[in-house]
N, C-alpha and C positions, 0 to 999 in steps of 0.2 A: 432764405432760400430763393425766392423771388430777386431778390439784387442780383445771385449769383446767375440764375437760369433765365434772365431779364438780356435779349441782344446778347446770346452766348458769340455768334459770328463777330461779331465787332471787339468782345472782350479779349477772342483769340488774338485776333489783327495787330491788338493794340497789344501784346503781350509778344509776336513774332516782331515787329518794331521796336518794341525795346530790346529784344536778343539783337538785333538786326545794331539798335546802338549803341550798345554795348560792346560789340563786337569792334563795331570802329573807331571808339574814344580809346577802344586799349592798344588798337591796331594806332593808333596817332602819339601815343602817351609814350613819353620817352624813358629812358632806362639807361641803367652802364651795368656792366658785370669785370670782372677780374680774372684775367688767367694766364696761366705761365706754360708759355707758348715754346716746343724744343726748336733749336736752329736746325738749321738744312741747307747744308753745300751743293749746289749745282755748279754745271759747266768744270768742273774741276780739272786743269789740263792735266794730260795723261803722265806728265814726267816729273808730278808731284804730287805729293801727299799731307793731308791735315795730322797734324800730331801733336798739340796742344791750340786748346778753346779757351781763353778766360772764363767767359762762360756757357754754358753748353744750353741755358733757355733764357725766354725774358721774359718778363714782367709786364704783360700789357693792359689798359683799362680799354674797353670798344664801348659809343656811345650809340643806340639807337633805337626804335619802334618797338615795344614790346613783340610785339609778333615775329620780329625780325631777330631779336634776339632769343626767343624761345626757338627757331627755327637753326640756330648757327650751330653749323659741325664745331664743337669747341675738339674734338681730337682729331680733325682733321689740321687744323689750324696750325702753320706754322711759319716761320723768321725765315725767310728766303732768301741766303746771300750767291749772290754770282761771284764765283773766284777765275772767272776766266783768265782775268789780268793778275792776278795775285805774282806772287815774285819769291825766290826762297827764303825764308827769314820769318820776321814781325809783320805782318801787315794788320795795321786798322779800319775797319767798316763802320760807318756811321750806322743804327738802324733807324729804317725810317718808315712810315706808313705804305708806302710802298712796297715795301719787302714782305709784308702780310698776304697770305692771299686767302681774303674778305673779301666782301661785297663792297663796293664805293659807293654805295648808300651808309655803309655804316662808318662812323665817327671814331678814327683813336687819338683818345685825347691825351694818354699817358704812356711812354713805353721807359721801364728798365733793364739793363742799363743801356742807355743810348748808343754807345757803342763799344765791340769787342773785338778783340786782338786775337788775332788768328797765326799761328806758328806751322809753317811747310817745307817741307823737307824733298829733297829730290829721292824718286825712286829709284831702286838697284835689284838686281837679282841676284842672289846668294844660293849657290847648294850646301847645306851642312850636316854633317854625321846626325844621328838620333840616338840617343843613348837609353837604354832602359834602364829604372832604379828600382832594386828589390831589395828588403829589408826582414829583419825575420831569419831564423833558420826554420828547415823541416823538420821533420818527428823526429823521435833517436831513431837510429838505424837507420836514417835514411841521409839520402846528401841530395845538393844539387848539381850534375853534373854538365849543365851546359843552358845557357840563357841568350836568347837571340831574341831579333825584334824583326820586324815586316811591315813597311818599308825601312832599310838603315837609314837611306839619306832621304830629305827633303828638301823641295825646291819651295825657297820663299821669296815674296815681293812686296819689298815695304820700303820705309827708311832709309834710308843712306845711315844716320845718325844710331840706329839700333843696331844696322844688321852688317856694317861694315868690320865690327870686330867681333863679331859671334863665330865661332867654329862649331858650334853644338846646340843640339836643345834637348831636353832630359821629359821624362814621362814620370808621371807623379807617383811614388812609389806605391809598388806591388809586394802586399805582405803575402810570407810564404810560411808565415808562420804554423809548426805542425804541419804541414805538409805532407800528404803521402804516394802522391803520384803526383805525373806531369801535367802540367792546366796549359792555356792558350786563355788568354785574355786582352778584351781591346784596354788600353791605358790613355787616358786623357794627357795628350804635349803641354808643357809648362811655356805655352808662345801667350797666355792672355794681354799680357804686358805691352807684346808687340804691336807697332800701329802698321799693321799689311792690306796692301793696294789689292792683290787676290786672294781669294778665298781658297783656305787648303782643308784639307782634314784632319780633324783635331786630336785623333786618337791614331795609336799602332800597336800592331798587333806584338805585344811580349808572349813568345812561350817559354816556359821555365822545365825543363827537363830531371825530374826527381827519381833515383833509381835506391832500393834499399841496397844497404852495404853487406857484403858477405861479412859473412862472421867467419874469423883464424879460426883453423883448428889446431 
């Protein structure tokens, strides 16, 4: 007990200097970690659009400070490419440590794949019919007599290559199965496919109009 309670003042001191270095062999002590980092298109000229990626993240190793690296937004982190000059077609980008946006304190020593192929297409604007799909009959004795949708047409802007021979786009069927009156329902458009420059809305409004049938006398 006396060792322990023996110069308590000094035994603290010399225990806050070792937190003290400890703190700093880890802050000096180097590391790497792994992460697969998604691409990100800036500057994108307006009269065209990305429509195939080889690949759509990469594979980078970052070398640096423990401290540095317990600190790193890893989902902030991503592949930076500028398409300002990009051209219609194939185009190639090198990726490079530069394209990361990290700290330039820290080290990447490894990126996959070094570079990717970028596919753009010129943009167009298309107005095209909306079709609604129901599936299903209603109850006996009843029928449907009339199926509309809100809005019919939709204004799209995407591709040249998708949307130059589309006349329509359909809404994912609406069962009516057993049916006994009229519904209104939103229906999700069947556009996932498509690669569009504006954002629209993804559903229309089907109403299904169900009346029961007279019965002959």
């Amino acid at each position: 007990m006396k060792f322990i309670t023996k110069n308590p003042t000094l035994k603290i001191i010399s225990i806050i200097l070792a937190i003290i270095l400890w703190v700093f062999v880890k802050s000096k002590t180097g590391g790497e970690v792994g992460l697969v980092v998604p691409l990100e298109f800036y500057r994108v000229p307006a009269s065209l659009i990305v429509t195939q990626v080889t690949d759509e993240a990469i594979n980078v190793r970052i070398n640096g400070s423990f401290m540095q690296l317990q600190r790193l937004p890893t989902r902030e982190i991503r592949a930076r490419i500028d398409l300002s000059r990009a051209r219609p077609g194939t185009n190639t980008f090198d990726i490079l440590p530069d394209n990361f946006n990290i700290a330039k304190t820290l080290d990447i020593t490894q990126i996959s794949p070094s570079s990717v192929k970028i596919e753009l297409d010129h943009v167009m604007d298309k107005i095209v019919h909306v079709k609604p799909v129901v599936k299903g009959k209603p109850a006996r004795g009843y029928r449907v007599t009339k199926v509309s949708i809100d809005p019919p047409y939709i204004n799209l802007q995407g591709a040249r290559g998708q949307l130059g021979g589309l006349k329509e786009v359909s809404t994912e069927e609406v069962d009516i199965s057993g049916l006994k009156e009229t519904i209104e329902i939103e229906a999700p458009l069947r556009i996932a496919d498509l690669r569009l420059k504006k954002a629209v809305k993804r559903t229309a409004k089907v109403t299904v109009v169900v009346k029961e049938e007279r019965q002959k006398r």
